[in-house]
N, CA, C and O atoms as CSV, one atom per row, in Angstrom:
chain,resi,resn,atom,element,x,y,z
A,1,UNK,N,N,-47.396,24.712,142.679
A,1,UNK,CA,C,-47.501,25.212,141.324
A,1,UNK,C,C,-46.859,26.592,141.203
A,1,UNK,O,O,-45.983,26.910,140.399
A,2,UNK,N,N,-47.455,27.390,142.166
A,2,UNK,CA,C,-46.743,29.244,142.112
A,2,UNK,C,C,-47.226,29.658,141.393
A,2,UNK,O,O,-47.632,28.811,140.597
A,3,UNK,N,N,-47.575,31.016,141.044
A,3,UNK,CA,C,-48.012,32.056,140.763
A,3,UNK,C,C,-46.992,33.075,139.653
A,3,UNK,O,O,-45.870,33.581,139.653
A,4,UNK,N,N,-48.093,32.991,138.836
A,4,UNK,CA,C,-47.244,33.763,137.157
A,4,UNK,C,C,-47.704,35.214,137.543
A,4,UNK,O,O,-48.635,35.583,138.258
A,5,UNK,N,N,-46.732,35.942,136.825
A,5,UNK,CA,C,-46.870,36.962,136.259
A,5,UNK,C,C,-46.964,37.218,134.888
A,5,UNK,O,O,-45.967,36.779,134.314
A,6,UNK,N,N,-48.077,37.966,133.834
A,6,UNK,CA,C,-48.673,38.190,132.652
A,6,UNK,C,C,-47.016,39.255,132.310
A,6,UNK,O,O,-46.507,40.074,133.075
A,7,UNK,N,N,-46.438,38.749,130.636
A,7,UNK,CA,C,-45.572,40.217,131.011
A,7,UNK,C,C,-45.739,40.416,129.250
A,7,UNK,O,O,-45.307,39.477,128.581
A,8,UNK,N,N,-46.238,41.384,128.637
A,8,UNK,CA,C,-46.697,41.859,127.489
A,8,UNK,C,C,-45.162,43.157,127.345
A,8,UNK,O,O,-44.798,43.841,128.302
A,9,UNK,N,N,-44.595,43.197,126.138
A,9,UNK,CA,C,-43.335,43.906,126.247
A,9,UNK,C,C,-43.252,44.153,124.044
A,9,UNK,O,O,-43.018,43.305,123.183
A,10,UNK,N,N,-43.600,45.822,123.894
A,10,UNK,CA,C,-43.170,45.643,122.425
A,10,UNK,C,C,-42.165,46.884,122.624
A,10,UNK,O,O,-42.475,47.929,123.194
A,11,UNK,N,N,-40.907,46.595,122.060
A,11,UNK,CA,C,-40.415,47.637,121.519
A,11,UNK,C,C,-39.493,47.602,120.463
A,11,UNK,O,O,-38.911,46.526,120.329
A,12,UNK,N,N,-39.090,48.883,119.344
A,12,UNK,CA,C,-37.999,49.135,118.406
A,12,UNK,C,C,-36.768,48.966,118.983
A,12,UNK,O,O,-36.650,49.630,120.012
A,13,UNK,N,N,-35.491,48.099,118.590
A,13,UNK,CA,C,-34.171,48.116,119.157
A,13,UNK,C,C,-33.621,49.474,118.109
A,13,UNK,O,O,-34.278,49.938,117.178
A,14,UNK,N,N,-32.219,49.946,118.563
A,14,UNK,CA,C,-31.862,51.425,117.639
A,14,UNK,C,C,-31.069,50.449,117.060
A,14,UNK,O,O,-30.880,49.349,117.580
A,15,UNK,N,N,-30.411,50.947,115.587
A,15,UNK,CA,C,-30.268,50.607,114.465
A,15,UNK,C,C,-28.841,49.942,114.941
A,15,UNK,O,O,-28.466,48.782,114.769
A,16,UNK,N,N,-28.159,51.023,115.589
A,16,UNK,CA,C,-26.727,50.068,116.040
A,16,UNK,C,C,-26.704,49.658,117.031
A,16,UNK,O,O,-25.819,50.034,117.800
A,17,UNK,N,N,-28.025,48.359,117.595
A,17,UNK,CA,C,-27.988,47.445,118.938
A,17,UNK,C,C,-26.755,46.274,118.612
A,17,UNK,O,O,-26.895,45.515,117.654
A,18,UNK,N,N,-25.741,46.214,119.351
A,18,UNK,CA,C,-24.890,45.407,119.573
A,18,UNK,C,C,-25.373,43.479,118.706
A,18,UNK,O,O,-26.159,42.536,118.800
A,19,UNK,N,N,-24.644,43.794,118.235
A,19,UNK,CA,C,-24.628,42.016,118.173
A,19,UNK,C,C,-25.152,41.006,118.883
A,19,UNK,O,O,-25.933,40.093,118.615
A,20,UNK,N,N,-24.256,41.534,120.362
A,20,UNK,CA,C,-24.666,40.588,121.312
A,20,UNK,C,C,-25.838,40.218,122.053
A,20,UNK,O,O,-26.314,39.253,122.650
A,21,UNK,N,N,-26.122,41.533,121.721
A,21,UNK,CA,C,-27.727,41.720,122.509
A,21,UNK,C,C,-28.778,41.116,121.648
A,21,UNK,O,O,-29.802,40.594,122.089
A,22,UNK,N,N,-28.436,41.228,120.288
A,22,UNK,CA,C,-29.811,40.806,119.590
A,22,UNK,C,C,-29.303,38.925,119.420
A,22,UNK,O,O,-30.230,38.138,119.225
A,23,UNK,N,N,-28.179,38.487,119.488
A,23,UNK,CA,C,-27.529,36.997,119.840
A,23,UNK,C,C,-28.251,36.515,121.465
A,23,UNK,O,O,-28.620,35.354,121.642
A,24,UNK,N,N,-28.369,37.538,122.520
A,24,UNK,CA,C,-28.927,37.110,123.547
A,24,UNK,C,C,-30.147,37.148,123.386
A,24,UNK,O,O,-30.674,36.051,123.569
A,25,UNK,N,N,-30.909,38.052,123.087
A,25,UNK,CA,C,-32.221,37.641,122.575
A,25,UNK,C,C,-32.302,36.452,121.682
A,25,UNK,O,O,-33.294,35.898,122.155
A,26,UNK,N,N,-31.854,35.612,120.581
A,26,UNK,CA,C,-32.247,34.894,119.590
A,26,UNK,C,C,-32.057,34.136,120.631
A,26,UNK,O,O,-33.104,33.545,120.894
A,27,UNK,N,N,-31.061,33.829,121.472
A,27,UNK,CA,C,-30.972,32.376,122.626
A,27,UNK,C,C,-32.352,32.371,123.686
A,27,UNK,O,O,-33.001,31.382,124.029
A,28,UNK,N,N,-32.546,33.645,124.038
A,28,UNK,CA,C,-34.113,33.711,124.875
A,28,UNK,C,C,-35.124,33.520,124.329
A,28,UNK,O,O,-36.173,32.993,124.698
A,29,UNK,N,N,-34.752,34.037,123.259
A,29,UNK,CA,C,-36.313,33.268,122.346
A,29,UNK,C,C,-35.710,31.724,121.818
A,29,UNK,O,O,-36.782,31.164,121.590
A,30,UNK,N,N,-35.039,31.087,121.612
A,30,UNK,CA,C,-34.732,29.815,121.286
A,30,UNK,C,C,-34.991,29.594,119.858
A,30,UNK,O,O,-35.807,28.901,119.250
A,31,UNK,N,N,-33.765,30.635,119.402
A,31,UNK,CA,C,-34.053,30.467,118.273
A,31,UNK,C,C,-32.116,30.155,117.973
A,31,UNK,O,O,-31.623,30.382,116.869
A,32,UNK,N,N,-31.606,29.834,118.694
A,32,UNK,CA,C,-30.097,29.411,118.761
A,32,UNK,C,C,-29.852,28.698,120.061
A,32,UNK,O,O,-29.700,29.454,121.021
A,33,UNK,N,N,-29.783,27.462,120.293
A,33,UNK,CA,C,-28.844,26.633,121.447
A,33,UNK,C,C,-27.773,27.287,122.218
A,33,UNK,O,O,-27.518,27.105,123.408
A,34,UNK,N,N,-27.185,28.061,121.399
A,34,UNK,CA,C,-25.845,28.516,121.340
A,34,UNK,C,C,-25.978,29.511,122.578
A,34,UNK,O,O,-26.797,30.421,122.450
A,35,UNK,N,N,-25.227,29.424,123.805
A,35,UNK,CA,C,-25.630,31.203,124.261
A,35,UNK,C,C,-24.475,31.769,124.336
A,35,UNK,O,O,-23.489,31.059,124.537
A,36,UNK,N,N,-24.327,33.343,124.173
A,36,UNK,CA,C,-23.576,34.056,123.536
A,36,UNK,C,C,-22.997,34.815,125.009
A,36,UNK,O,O,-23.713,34.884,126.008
A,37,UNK,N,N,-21.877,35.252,124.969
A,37,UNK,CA,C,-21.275,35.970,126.049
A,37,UNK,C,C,-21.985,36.741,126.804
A,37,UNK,O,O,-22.491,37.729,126.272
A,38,UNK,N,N,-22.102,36.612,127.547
A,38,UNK,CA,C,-23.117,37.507,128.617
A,38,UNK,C,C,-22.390,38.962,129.435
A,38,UNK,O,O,-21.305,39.022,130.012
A,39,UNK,N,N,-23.351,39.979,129.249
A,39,UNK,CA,C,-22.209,41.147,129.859
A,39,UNK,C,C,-23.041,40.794,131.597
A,39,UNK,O,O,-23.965,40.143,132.085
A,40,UNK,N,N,-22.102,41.605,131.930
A,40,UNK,CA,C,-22.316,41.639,133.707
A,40,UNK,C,C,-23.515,42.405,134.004
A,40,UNK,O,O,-23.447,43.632,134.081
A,41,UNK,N,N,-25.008,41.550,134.238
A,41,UNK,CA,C,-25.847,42.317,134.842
A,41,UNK,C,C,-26.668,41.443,135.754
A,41,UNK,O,O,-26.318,40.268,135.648
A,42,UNK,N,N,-27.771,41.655,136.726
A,42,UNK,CA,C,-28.320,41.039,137.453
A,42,UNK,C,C,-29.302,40.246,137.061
A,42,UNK,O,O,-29.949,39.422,137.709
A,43,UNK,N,N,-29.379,40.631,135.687
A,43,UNK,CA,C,-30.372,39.443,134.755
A,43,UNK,C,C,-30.255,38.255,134.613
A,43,UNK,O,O,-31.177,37.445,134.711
A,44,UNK,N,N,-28.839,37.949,134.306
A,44,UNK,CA,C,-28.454,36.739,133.956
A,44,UNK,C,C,-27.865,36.296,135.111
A,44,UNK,O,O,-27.011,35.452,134.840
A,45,UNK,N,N,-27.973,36.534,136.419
A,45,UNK,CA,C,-27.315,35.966,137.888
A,45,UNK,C,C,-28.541,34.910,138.291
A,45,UNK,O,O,-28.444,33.929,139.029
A,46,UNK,N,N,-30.199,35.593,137.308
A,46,UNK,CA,C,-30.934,34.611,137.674
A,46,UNK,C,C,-31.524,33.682,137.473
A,46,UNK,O,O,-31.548,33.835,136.252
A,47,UNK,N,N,-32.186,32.574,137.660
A,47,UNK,CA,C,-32.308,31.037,137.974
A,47,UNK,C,C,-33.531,30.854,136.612
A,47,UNK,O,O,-33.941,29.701,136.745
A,48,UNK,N,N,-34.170,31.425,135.539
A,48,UNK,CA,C,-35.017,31.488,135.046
A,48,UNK,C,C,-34.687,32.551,133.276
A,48,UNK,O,O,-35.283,32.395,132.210
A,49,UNK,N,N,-33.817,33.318,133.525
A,49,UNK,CA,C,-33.831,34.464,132.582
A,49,UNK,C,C,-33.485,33.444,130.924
A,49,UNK,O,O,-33.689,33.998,129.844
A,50,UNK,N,N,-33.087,32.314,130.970
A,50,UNK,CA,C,-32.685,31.729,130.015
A,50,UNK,C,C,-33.977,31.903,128.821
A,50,UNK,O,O,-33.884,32.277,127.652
A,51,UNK,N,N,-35.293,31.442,129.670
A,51,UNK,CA,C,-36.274,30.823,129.503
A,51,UNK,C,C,-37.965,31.774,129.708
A,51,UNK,O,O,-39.151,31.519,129.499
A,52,UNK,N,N,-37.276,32.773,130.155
A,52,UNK,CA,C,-38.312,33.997,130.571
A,52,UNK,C,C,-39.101,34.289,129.188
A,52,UNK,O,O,-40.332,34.316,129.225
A,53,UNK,N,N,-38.428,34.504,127.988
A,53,UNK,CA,C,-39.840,35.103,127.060
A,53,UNK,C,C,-40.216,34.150,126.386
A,53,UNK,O,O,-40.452,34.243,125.182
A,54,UNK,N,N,-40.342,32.948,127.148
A,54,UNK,CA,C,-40.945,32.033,126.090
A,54,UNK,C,C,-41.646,30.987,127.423
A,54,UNK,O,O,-41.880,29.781,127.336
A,55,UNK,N,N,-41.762,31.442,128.030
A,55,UNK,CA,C,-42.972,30.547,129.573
A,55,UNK,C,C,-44.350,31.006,129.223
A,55,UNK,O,O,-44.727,32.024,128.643
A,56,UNK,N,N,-45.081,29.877,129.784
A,56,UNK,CA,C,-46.255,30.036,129.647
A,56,UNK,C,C,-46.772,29.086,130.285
A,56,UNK,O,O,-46.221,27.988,130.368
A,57,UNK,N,N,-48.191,29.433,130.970
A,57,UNK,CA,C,-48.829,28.739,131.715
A,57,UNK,C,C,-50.868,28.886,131.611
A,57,UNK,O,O,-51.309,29.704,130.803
A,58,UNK,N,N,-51.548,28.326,132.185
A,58,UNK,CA,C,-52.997,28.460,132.062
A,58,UNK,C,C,-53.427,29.603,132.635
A,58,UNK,O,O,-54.643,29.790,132.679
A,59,UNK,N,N,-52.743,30.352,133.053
A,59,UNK,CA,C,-53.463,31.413,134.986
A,59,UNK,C,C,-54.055,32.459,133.237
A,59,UNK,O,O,-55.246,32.687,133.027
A,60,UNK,N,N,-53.018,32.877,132.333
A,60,UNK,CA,C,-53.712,34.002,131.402
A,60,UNK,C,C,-54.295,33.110,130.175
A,60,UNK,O,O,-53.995,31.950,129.894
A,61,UNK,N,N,-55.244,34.009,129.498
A,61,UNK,CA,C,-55.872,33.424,128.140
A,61,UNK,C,C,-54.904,33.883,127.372
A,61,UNK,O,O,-54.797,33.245,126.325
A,62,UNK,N,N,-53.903,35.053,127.548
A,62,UNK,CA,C,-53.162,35.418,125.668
A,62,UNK,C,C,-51.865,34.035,126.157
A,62,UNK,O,O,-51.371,33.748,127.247
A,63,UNK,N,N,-51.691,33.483,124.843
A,63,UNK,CA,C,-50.818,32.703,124.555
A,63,UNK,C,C,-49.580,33.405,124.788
A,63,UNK,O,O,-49.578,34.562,125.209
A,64,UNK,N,N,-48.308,32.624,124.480
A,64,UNK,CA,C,-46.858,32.689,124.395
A,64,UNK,C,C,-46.888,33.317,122.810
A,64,UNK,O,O,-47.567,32.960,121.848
A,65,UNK,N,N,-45.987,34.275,122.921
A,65,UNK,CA,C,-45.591,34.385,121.615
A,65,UNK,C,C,-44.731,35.566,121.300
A,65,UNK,O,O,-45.236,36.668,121.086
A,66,UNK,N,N,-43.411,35.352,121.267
A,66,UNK,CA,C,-42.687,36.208,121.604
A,66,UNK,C,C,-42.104,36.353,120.492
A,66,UNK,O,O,-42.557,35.538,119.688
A,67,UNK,N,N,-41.112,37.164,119.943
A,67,UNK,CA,C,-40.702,37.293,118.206
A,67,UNK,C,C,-39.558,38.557,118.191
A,67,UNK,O,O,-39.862,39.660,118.644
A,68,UNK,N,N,-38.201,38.276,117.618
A,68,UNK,CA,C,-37.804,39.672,117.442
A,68,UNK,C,C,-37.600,39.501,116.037
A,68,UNK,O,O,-36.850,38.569,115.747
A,69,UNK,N,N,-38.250,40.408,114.744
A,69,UNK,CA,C,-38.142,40.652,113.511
A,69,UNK,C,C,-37.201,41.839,113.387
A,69,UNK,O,O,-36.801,42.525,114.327
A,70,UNK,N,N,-36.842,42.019,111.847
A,70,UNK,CA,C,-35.929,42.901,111.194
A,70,UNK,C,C,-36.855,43.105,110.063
A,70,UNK,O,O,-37.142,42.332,109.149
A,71,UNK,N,N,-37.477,44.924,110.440
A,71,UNK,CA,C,-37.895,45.445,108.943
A,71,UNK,C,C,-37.301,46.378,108.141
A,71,UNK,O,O,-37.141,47.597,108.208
A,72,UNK,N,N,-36.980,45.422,107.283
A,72,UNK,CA,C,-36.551,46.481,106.145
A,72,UNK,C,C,-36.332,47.562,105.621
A,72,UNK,O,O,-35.344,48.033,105.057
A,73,UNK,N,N,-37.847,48.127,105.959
A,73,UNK,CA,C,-38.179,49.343,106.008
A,73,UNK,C,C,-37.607,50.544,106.492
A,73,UNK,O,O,-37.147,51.447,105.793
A,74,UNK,N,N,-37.685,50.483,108.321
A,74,UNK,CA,C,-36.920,50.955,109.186
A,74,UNK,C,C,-35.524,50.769,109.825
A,74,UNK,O,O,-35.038,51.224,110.860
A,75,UNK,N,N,-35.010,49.893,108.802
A,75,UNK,CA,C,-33.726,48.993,108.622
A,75,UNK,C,C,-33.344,48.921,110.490
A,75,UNK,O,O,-32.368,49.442,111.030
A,76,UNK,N,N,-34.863,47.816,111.427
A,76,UNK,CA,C,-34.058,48.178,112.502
A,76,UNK,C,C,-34.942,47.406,113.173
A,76,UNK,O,O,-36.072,47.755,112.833
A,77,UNK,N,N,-34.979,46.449,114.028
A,77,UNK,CA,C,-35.164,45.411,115.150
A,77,UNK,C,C,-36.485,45.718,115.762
A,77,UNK,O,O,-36.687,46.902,116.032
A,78,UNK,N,N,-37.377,44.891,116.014
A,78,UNK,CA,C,-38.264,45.101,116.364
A,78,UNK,C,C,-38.443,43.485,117.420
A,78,UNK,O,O,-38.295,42.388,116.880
A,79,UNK,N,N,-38.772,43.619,118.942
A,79,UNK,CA,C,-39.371,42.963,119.698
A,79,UNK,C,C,-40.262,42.785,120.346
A,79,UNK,O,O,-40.602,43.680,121.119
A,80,UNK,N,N,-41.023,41.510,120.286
A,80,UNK,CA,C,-42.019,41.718,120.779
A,80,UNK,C,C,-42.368,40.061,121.808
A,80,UNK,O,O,-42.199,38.867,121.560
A,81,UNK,N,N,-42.817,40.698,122.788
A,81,UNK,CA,C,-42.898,39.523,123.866
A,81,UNK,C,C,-44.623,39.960,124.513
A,81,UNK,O,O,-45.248,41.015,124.618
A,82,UNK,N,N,-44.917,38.460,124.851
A,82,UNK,CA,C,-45.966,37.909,125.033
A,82,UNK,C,C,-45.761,36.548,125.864
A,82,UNK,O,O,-46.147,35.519,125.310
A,83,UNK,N,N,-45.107,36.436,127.324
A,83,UNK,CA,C,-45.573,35.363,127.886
A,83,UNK,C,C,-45.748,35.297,129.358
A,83,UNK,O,O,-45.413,36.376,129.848
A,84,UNK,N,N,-46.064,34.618,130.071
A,84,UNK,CA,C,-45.836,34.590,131.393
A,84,UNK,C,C,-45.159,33.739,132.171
A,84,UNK,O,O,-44.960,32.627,131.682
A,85,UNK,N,N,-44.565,34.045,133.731
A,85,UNK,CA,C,-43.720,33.301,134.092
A,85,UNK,C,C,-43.641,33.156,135.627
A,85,UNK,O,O,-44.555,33.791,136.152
A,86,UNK,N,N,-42.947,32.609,136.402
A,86,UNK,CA,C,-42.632,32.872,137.604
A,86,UNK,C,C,-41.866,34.371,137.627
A,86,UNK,O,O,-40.857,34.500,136.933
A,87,UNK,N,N,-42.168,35.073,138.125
A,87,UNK,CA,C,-41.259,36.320,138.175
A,87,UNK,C,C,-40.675,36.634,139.652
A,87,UNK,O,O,-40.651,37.778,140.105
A,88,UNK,N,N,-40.105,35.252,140.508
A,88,UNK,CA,C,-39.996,35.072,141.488
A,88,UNK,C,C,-38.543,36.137,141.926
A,88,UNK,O,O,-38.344,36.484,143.090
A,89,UNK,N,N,-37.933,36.409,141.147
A,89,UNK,CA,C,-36.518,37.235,141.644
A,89,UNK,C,C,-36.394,38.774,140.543
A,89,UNK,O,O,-35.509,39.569,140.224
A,90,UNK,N,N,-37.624,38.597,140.299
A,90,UNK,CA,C,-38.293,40.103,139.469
A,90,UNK,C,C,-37.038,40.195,138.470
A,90,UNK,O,O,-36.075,40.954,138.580
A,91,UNK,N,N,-37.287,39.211,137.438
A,91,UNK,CA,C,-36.891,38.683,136.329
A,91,UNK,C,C,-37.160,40.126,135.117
A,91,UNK,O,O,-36.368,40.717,134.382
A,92,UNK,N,N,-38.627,40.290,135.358
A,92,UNK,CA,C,-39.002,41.390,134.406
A,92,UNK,C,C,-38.614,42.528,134.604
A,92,UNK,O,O,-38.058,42.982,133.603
A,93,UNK,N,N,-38.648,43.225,135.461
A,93,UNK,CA,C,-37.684,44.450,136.152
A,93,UNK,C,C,-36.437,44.512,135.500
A,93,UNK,O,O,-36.169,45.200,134.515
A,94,UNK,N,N,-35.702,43.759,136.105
A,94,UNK,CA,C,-33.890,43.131,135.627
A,94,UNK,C,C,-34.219,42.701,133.987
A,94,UNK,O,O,-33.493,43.277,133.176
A,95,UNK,N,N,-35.005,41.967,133.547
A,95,UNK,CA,C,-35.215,42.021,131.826
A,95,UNK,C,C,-35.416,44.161,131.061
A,95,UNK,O,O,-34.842,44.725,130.129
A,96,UNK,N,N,-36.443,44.645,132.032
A,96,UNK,CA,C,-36.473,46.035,131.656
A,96,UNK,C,C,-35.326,46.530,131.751
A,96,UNK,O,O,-35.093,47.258,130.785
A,97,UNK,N,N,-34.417,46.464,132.545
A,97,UNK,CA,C,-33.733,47.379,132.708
A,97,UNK,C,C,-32.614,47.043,131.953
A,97,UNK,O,O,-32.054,47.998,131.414
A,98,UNK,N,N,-31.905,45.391,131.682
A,98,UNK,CA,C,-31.324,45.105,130.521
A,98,UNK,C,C,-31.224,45.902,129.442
A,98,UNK,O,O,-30.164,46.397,129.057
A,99,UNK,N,N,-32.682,46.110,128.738
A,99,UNK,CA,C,-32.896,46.037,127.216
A,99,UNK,C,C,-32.963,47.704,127.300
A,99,UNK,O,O,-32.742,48.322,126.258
A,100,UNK,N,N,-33.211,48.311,128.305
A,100,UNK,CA,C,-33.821,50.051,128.130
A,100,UNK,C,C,-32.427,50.910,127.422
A,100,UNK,O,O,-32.637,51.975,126.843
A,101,UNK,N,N,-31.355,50.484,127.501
A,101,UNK,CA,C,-30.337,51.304,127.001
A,101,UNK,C,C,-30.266,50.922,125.448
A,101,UNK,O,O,-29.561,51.726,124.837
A,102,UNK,N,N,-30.724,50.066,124.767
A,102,UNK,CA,C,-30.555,49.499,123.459
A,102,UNK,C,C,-31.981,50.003,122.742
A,102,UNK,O,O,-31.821,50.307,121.560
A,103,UNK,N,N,-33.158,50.125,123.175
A,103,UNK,CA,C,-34.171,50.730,122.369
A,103,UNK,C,C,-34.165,51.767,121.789
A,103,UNK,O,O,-33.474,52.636,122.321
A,104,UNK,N,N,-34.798,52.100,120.661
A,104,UNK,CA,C,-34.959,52.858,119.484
A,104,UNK,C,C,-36.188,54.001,120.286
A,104,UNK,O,O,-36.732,54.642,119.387
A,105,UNK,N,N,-36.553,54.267,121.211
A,105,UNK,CA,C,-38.444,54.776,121.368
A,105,UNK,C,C,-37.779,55.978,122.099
A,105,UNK,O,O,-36.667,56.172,122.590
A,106,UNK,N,N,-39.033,56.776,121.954
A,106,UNK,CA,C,-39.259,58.416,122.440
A,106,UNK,C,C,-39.431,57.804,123.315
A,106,UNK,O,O,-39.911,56.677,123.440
A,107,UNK,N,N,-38.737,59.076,124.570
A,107,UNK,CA,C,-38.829,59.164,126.037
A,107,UNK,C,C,-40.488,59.001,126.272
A,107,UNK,O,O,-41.439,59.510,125.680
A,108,UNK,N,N,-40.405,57.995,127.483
A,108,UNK,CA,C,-41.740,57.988,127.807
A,108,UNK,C,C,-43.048,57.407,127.159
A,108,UNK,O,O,-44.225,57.337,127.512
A,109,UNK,N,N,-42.308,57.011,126.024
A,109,UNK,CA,C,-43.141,55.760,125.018
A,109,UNK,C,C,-43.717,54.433,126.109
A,109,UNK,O,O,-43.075,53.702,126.863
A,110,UNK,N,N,-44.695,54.479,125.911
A,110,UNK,CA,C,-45.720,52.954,126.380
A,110,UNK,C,C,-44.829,51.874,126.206
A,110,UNK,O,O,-43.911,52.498,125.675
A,111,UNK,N,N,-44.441,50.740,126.265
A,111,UNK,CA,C,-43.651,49.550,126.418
A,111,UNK,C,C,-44.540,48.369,126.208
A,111,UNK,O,O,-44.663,47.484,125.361
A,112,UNK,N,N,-45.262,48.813,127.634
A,112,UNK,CA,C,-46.118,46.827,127.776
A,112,UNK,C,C,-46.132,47.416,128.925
A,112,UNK,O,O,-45.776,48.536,129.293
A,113,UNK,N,N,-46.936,45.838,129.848
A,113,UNK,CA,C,-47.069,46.057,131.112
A,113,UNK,C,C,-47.118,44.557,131.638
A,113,UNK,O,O,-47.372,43.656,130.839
A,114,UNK,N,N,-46.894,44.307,132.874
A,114,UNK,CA,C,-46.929,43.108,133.542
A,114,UNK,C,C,-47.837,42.993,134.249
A,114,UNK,O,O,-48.416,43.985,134.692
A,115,UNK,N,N,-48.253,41.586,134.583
A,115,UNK,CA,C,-49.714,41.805,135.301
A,115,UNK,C,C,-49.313,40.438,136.416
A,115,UNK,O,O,-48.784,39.353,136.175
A,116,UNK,N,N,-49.710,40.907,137.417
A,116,UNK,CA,C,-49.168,39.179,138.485
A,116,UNK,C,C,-50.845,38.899,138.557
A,116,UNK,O,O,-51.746,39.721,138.389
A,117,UNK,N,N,-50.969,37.064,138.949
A,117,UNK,CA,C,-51.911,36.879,138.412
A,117,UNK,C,C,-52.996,36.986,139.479
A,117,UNK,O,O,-54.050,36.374,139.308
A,118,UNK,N,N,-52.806,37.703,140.539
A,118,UNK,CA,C,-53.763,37.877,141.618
A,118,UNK,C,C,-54.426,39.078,142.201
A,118,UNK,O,O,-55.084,39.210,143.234
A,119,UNK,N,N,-53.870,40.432,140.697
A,119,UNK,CA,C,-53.840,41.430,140.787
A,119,UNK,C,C,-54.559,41.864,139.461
A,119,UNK,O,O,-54.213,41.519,138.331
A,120,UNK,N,N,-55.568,42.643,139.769
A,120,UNK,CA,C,-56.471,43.176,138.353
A,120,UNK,C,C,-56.114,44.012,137.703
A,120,UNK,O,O,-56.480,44.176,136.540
A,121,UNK,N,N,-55.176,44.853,138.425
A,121,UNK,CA,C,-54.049,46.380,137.541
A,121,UNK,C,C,-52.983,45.322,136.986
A,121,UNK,O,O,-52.573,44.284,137.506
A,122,UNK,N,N,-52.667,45.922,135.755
A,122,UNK,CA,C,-51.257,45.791,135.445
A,122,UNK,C,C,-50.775,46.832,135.945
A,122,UNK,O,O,-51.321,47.811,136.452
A,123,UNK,N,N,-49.078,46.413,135.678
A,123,UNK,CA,C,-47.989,47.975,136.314
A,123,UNK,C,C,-47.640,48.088,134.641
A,123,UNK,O,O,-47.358,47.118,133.938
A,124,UNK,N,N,-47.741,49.720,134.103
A,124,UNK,CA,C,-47.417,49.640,132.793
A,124,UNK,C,C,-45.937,50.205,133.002
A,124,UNK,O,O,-45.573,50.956,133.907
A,125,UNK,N,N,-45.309,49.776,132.157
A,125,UNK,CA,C,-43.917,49.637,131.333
A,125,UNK,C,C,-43.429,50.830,130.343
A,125,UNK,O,O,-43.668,50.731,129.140
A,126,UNK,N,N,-42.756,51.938,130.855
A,126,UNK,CA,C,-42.722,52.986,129.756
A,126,UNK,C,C,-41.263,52.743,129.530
A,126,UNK,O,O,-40.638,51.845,130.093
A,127,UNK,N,N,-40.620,53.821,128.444
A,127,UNK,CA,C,-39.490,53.663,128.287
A,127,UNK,C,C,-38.778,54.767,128.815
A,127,UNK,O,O,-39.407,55.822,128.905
A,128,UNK,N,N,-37.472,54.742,129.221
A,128,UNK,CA,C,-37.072,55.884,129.947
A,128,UNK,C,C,-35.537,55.880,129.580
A,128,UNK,O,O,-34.785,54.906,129.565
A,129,UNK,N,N,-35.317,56.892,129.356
A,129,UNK,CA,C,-34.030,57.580,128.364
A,129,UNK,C,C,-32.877,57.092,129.453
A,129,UNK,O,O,-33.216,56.918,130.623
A,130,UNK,N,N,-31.506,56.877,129.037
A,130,UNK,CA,C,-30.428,56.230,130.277
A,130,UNK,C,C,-29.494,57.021,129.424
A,130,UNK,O,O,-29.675,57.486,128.299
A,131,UNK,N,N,-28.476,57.068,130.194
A,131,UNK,CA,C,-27.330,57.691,129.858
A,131,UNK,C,C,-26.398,57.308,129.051
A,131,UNK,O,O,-25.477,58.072,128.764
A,132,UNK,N,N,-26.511,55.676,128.401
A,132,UNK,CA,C,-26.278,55.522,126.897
A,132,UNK,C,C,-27.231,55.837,125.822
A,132,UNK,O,O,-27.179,55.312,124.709
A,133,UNK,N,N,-27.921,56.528,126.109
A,133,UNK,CA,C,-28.403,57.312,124.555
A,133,UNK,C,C,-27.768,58.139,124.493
A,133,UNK,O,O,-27.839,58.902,123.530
């Protein structure tokens, strides 16, 4: 069967996140068949990332439910993930480190946290400023 990891993940994308990125998200959430050009990172080298924010299994009680909206308001992307998975080639790591150059959040903003399911701590998830901001 194997062993999930819990991975809870909210954050603001910044107003000018690439096309592609919010096209690779709509394919991870399956909300397009279609998948969209992939840039060169260690995310997508692995065996699962297709399918990562939308797994789910019995080991946690919070459901699947993952979502990226556009509010109006803040004329600007908002994601939010809720599922668990095999995180056998540390999928979530390589998913963090993907998405950290495209978020909208103050240095050091809370994120989410992942939880493996044999472990009572989660590891929490902050955001951390990269050298494309």
């Amino acid at each position: 069967m194997g062993m999930y990891t819990e991975f809870h993940f909210n954050a603001e994308l910044k107003a000018d996140v690439p096309q592609n990125v919010l096209d690779i998200l709509r394919f991870m959430l399956k909300k397009t068949d279609i998948c969209p050009e992939l840039p060169p990172h260690p995310l997508f080298e692995t065996e699962r990332w297709k399918r990562m924010l939308m797994s789910d299994s019995y080991c946690f009680s919070a459901d699947t439910h993952s979502t990226l909206r556009f509010d109006n308001i803040t004329n600007s992307y908002y994601l939010c993930v809720r599922c668990n998975l095999k995180n056998y080639d540390n999928e979530i790591g390589k998913f963090t480190d993907w998405i950290m150059p495209y978020l909208g959040e103050p240095d050091g903003n809370f994120l989410g946290f992942s939880r493996y399911e044999e472990n009572e701590q989660p590891n929490l998830i902050f955001y951390k400023a990269t050298k494309k901001d």
